[in-house]
TIBA-30032 format. One record per residue (C-alpha): z, x, y; residue in three letters. Coordinates in nm, 3 decimals. Example, Ala and Ser with C-alpha at 12.3 -4.5 7.8 and 13.67 -1.06 7.14 Angstrom:
BEGIN
<node up="0.780" east="1.230" north="-0.450" aa="ALA"/>
<node up="0.714" east="1.367" north="-0.106" aa="SER"/>
% end
This chain:
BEGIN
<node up="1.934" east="-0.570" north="3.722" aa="UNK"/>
<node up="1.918" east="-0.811" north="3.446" aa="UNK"/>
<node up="1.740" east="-1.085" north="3.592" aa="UNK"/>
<node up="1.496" east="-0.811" north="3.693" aa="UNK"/>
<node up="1.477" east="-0.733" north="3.242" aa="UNK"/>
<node up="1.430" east="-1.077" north="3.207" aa="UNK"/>
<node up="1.123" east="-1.096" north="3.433" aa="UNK"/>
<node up="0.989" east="-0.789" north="3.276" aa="UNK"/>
<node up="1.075" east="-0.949" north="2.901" aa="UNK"/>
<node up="0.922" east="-1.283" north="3.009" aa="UNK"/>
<node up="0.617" east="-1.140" north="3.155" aa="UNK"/>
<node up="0.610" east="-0.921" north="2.802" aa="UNK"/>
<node up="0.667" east="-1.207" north="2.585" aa="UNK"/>
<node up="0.379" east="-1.348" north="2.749" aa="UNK"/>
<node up="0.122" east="-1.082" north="2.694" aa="UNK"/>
<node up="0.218" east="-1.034" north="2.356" aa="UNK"/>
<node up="0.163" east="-1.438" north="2.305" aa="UNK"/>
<node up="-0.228" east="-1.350" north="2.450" aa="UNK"/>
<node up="-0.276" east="-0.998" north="2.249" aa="UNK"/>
<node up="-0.125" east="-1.209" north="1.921" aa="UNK"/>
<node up="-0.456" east="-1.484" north="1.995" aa="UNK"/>
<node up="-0.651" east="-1.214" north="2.018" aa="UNK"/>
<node up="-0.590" east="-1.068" north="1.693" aa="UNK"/>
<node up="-0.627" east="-1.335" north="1.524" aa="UNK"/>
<node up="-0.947" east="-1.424" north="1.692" aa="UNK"/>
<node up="-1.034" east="-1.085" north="1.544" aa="UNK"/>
<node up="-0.869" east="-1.119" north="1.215" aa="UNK"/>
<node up="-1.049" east="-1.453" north="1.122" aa="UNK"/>
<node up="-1.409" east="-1.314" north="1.272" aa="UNK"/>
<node up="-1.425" east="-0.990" north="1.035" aa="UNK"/>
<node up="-1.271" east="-1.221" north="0.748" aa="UNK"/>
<node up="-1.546" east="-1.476" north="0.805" aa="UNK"/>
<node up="-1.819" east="-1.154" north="0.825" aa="UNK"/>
<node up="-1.646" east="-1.020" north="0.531" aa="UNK"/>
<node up="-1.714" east="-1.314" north="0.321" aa="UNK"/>
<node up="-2.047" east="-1.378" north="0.485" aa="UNK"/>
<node up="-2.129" east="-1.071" north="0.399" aa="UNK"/>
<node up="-2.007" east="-1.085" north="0.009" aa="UNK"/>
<node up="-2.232" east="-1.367" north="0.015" aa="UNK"/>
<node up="-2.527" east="-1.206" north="0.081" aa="UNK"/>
<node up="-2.481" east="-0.887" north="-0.115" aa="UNK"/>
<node up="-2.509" east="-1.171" north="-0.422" aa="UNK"/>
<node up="-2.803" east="-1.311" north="-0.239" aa="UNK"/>
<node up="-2.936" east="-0.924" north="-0.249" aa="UNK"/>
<node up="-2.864" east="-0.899" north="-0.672" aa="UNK"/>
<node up="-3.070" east="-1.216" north="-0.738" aa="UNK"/>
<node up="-3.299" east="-1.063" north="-0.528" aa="UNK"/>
<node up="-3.347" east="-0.714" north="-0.660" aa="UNK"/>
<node up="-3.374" east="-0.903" north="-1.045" aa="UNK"/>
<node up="-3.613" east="-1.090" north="-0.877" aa="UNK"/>
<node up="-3.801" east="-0.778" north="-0.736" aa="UNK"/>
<node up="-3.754" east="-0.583" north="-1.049" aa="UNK"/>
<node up="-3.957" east="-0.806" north="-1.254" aa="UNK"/>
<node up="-4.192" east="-0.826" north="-1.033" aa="UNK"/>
<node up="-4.260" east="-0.448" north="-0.989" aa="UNK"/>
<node up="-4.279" east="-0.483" north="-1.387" aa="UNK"/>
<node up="-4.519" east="-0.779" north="-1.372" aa="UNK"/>
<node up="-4.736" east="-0.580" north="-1.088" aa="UNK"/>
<node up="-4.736" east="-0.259" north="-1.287" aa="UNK"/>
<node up="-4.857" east="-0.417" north="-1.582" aa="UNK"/>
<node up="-5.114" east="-0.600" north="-1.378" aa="UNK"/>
<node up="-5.225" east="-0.272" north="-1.233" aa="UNK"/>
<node up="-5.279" east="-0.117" north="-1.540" aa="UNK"/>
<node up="-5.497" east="-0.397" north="-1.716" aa="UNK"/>
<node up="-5.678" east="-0.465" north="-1.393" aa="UNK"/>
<node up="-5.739" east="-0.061" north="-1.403" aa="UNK"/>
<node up="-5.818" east="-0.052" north="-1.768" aa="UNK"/>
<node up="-6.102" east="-0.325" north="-1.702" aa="UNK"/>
<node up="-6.219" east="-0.150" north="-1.420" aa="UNK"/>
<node up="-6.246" east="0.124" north="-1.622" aa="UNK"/>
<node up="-6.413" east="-0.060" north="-1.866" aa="UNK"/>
<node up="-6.679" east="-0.171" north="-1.644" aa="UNK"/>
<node up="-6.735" east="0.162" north="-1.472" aa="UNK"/>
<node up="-6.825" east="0.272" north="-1.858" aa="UNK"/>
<node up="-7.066" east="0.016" north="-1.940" aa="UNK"/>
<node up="-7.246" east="0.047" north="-1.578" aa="UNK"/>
<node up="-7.287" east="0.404" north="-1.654" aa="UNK"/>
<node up="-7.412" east="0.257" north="-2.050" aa="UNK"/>
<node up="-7.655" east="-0.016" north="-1.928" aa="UNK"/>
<node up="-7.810" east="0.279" north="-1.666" aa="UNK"/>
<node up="-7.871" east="0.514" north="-1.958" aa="UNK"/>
<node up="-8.025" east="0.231" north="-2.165" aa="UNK"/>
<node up="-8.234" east="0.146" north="-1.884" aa="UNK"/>
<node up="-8.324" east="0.508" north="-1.795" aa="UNK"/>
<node up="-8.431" east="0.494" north="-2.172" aa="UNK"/>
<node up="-8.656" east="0.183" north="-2.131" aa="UNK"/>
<node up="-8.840" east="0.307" north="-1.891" aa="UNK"/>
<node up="-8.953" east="0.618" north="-2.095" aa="UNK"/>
<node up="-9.024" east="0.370" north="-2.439" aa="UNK"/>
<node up="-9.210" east="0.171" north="-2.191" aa="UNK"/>
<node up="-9.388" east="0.509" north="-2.040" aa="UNK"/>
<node up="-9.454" east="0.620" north="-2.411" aa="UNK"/>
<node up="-9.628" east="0.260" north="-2.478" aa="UNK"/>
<node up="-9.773" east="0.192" north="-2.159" aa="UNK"/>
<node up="-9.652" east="-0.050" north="-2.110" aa="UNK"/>
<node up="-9.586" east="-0.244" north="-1.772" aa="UNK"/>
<node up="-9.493" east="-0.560" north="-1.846" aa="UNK"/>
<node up="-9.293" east="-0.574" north="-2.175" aa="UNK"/>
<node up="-9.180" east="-0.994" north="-2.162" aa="UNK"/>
<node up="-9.585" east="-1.093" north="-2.216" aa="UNK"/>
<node up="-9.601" east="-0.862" north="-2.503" aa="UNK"/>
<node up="-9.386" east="-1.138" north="-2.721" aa="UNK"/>
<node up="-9.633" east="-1.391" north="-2.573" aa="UNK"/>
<node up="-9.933" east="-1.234" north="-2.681" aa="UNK"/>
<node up="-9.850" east="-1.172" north="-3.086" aa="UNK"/>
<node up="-9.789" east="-1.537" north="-3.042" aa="UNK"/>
<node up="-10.153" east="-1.622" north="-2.962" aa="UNK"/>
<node up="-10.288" east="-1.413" north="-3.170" aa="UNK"/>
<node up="-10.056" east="-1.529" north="-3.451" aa="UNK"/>
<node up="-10.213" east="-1.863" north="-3.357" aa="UNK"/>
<node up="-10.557" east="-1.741" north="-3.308" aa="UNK"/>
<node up="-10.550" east="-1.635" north="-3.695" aa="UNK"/>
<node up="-10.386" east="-1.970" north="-3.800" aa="UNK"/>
<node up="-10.594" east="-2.196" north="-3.554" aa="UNK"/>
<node up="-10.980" east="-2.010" north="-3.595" aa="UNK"/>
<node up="-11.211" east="-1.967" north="-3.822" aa="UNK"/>
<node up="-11.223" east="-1.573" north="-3.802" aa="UNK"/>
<node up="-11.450" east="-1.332" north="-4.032" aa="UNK"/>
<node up="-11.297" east="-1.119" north="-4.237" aa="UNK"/>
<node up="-11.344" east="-0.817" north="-4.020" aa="UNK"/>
<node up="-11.250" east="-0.998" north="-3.715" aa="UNK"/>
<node up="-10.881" east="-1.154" north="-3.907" aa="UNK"/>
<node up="-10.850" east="-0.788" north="-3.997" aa="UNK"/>
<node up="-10.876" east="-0.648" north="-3.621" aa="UNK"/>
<node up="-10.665" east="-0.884" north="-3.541" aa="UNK"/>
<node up="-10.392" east="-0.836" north="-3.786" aa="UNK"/>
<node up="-10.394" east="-0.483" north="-3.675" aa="UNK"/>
<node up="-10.334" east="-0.550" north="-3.351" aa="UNK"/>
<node up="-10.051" east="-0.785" north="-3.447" aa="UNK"/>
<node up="-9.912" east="-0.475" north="-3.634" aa="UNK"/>
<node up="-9.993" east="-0.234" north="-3.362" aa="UNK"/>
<node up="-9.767" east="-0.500" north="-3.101" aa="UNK"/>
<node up="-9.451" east="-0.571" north="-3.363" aa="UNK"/>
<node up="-9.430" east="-0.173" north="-3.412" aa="UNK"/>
<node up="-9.347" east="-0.170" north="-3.102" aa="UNK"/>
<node up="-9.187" east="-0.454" north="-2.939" aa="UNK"/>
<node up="-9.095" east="-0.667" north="-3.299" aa="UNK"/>
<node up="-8.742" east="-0.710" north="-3.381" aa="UNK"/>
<node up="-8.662" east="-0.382" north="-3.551" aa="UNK"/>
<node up="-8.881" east="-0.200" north="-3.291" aa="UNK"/>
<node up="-8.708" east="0.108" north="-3.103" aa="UNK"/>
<node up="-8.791" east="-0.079" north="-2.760" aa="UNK"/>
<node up="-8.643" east="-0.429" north="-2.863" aa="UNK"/>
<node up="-8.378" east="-0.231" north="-2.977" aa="UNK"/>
<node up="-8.332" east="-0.107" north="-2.622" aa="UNK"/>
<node up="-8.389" east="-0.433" north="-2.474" aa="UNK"/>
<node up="-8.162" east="-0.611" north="-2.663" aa="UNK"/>
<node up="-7.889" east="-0.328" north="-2.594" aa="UNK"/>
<node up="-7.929" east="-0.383" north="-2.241" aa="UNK"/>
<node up="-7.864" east="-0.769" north="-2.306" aa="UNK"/>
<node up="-7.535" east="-0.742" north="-2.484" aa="UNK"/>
<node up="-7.391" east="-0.454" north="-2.224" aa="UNK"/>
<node up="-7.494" east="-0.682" north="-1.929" aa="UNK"/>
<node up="-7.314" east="-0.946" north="-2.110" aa="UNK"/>
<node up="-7.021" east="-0.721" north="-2.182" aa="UNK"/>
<node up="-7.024" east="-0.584" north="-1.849" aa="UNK"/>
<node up="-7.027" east="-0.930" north="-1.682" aa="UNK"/>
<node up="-6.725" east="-1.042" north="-1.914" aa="UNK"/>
<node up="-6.528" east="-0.703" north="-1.781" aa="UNK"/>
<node up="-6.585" east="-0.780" north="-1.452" aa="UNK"/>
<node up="-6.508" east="-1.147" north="-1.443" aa="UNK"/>
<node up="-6.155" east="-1.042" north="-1.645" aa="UNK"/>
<node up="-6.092" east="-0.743" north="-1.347" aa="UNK"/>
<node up="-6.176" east="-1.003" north="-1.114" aa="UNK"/>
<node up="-5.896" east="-1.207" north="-1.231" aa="UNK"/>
<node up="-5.700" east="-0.907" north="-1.289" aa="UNK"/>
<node up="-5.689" east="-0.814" north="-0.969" aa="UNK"/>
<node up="-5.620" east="-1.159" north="-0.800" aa="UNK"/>
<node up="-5.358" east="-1.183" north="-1.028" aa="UNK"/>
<node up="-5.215" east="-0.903" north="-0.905" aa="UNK"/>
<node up="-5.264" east="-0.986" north="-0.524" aa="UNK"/>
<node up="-5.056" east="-1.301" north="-0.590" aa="UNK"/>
<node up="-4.820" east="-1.100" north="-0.793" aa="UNK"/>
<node up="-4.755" east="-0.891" north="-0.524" aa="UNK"/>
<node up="-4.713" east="-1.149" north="-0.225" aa="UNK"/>
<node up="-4.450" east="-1.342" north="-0.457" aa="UNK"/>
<node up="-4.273" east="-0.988" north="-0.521" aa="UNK"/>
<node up="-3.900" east="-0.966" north="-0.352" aa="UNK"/>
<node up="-3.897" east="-0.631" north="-0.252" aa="UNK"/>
<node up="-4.041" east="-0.724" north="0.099" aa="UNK"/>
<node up="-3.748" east="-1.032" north="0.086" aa="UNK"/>
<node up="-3.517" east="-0.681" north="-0.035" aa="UNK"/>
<node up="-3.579" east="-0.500" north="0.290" aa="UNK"/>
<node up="-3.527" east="-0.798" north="0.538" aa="UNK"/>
<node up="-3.196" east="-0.877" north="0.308" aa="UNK"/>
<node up="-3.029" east="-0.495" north="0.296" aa="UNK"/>
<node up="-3.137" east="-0.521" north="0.677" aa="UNK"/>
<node up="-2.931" east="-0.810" north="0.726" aa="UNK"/>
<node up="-2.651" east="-0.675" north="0.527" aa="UNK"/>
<node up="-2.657" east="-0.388" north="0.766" aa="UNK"/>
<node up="-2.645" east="-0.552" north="1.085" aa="UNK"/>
<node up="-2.351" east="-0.794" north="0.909" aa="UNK"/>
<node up="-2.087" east="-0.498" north="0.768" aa="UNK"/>
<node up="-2.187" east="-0.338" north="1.153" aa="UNK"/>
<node up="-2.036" east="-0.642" north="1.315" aa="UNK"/>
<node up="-1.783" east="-0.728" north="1.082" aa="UNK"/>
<node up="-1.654" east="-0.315" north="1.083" aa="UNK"/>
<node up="-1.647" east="-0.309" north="1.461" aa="UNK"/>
<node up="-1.456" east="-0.717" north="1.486" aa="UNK"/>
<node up="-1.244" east="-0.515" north="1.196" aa="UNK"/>
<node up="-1.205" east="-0.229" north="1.454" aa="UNK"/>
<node up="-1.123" east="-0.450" north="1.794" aa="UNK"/>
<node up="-0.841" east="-0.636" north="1.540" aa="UNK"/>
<node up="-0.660" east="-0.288" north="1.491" aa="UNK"/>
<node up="-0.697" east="-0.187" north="1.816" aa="UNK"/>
<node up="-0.535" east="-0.543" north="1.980" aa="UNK"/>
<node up="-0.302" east="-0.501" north="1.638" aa="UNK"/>
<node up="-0.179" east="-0.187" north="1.775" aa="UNK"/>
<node up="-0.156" east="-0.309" north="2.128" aa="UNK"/>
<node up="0.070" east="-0.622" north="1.990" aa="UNK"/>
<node up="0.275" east="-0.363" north="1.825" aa="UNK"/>
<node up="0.329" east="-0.128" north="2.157" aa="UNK"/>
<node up="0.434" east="-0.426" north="2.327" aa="UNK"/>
<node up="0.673" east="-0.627" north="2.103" aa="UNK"/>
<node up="0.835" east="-0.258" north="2.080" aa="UNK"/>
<node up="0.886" east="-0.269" north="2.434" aa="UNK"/>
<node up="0.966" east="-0.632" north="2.420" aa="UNK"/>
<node up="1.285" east="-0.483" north="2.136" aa="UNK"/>
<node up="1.414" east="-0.188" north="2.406" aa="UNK"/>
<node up="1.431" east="-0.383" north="2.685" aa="UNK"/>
<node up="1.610" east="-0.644" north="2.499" aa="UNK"/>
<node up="1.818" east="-0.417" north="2.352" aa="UNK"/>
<node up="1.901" east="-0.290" north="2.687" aa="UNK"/>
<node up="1.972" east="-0.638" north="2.816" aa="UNK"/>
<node up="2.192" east="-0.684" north="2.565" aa="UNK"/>
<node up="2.370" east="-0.321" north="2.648" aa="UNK"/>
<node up="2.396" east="-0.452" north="3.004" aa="UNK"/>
<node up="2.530" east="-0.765" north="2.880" aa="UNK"/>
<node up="2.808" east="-0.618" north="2.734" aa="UNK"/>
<node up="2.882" east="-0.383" north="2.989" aa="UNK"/>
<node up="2.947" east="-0.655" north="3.211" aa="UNK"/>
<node up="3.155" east="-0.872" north="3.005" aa="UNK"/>
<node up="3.395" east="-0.563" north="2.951" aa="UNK"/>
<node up="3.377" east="-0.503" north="3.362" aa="UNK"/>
<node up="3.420" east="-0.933" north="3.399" aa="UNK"/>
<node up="3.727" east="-0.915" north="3.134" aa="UNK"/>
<node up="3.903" east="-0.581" north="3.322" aa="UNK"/>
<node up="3.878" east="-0.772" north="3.667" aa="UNK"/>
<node up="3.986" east="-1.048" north="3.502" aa="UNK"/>
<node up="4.252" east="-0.920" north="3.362" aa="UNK"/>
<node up="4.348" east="-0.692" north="3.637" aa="UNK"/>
<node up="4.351" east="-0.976" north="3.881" aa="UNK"/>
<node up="4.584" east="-1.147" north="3.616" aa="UNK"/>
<node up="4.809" east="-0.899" north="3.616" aa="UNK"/>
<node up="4.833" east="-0.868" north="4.009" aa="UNK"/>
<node up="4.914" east="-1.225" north="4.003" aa="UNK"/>
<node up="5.202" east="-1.210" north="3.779" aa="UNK"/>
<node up="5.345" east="-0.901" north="3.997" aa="UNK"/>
<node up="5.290" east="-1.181" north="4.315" aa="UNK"/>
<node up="5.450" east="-1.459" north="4.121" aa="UNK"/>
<node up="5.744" east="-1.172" north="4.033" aa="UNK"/>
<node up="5.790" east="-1.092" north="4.344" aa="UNK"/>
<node up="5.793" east="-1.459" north="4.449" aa="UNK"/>
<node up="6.044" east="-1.579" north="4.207" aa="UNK"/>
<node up="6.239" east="-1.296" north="4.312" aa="UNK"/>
<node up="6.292" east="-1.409" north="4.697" aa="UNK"/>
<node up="6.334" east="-1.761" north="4.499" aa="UNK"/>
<node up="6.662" east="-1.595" north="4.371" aa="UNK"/>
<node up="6.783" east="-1.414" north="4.723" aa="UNK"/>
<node up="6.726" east="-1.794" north="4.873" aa="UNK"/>
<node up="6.958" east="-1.953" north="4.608" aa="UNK"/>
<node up="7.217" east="-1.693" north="4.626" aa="UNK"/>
<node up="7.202" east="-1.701" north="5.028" aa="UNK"/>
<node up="7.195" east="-2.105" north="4.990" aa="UNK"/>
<node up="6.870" east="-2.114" north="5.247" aa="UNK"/>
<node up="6.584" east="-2.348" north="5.197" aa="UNK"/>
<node up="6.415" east="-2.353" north="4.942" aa="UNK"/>
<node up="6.044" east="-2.489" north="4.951" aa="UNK"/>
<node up="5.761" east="-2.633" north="4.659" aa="UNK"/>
<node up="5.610" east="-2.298" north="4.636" aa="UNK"/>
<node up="5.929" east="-2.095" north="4.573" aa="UNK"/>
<node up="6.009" east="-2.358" north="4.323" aa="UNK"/>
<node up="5.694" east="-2.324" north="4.149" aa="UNK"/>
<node up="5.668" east="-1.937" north="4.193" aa="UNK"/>
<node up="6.025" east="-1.990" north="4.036" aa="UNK"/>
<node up="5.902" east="-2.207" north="3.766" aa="UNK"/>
<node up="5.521" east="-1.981" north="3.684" aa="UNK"/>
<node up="5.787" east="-1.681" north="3.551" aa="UNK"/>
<node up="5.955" east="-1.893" north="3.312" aa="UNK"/>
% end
């Protein structure tokens, strides 16, 4: 019976030995997650900063590449209505080619400086210097136009190379942003605390197994020990009781020791020793 505990205890002892490696297979793998995983929730932080400076940066980037854009949607719509507006001053003047105009008051200029003109002729002429400045010279209502058109187009070149520039600026803002690098992070977070929650999981369920057995391990011991006991109290009653029926043979020995004597028969080594054992 007990050799049979101790076979059942040994073979115990033994599985407990393998479920204790296992735990702590399982104990250091969702430590080692646990800290892996600490890690990168501080890689997250720097990353979110990072992200949230960003979104500031490409919000501000938006909204002065949208405020030029704006801007040059307002002085397309200018430099059409000044043109619209040429055309008529140019239909009022009949005029096709306005750019010559400039280049003829110029020979004529020179015609009056360079010829010798009559008086009638210098006069014609002068009026028809007069007639062209009134309406292209420099305070004329068409050169007016003209030169309106010349400083939107400028204008309107200047907003567009700036929401250009705006723009790019905010492509390249937005490929350096983190909150792409945010996703793939919190994604790998995810798939970490997963793994480290289930290896946290196996190590309470191999934890509990460990327990159930070194329980077992504790009864049957305590039952080998109960056995134990039981037969040393069974060893030391036979022992005891074959003690005692050896003192009733050596009595009864030492007795027909003491009928020999008194008879005056023979009396041999063993009687003297039975003789001799109840002293």
């Amino acid at each position: 019976m007990q050799n049979d505990l101790k076979k059942e205890i040994s073979e115990l002892k033994n599985q407990l030995n393998l479920l204790n490696e296992e735990k702590e297979k399982w104990y250091r793998e969702q430590h080692k997650l646990k800290v892996t995983l600490q890690e990168e929730i501080k890689k997250i932080k720097v990353i979110k900063n990072i992200a949230d400076k960003s979104g500031l940066e490409i919000k501000d980037a938006r909204k002065a590449r949208d405020s030029e854009n704006h801007k040059v949607k307002s002085l397309i719509t200018k430099i059409k209505e000044l043109r619209e507006r040429k055309v008529l001053l140019l239909k009022k003047y009949n005029v096709k080619e306005p750019e010559k105009v400039h280049s003829q008051i110029e020979q004529l200029e020179r015609k009056i400086e360079t010829e010798a003109l009559s008086p009638d002729q210098e006069k014609k002429v002068m009026k028809q210097i007069n007639s062209l400045k009134k309406m292209f010279g420099k305070d004329s209502e068409l050169e007016a136009v003209i030169q309106d058109i010349k400083d939107v187009s400028a204008k309107l070149d200047d907003a567009k190379k700036k929401a250009d520039e705006l723009h790019k600026k905010l492509q390249d803002t937005k490929k350096e942003g983190g909150y792409r690098g945010f996703k793939e992070s919190s994604k790998k977070i995810t798939e970490i605390k997963n793994k480290q929650q289930e290896a946290y999981h196996k190590f309470l369920d191999v934890k509990k197994k460990f327990l159930e057995v070194d329980e077992e391990i504790k009864g049957k011991l305590k039952l080998l020990n109960t056995q134990k006991k039981s037969e040393n109290v069974k060893r030391e009653v036979e022992k005891k009781k074959v003690e005692t029926m050896n003192i009733a043979k050596i009595h009864r020995l030492a007795q027909k020791v003491e009928e020999k004597i008194k008879k005056g028969q023979k009396i041999t080594t063993e009687d003297l020793l039975a003789f001799q054992a109840q002293k």
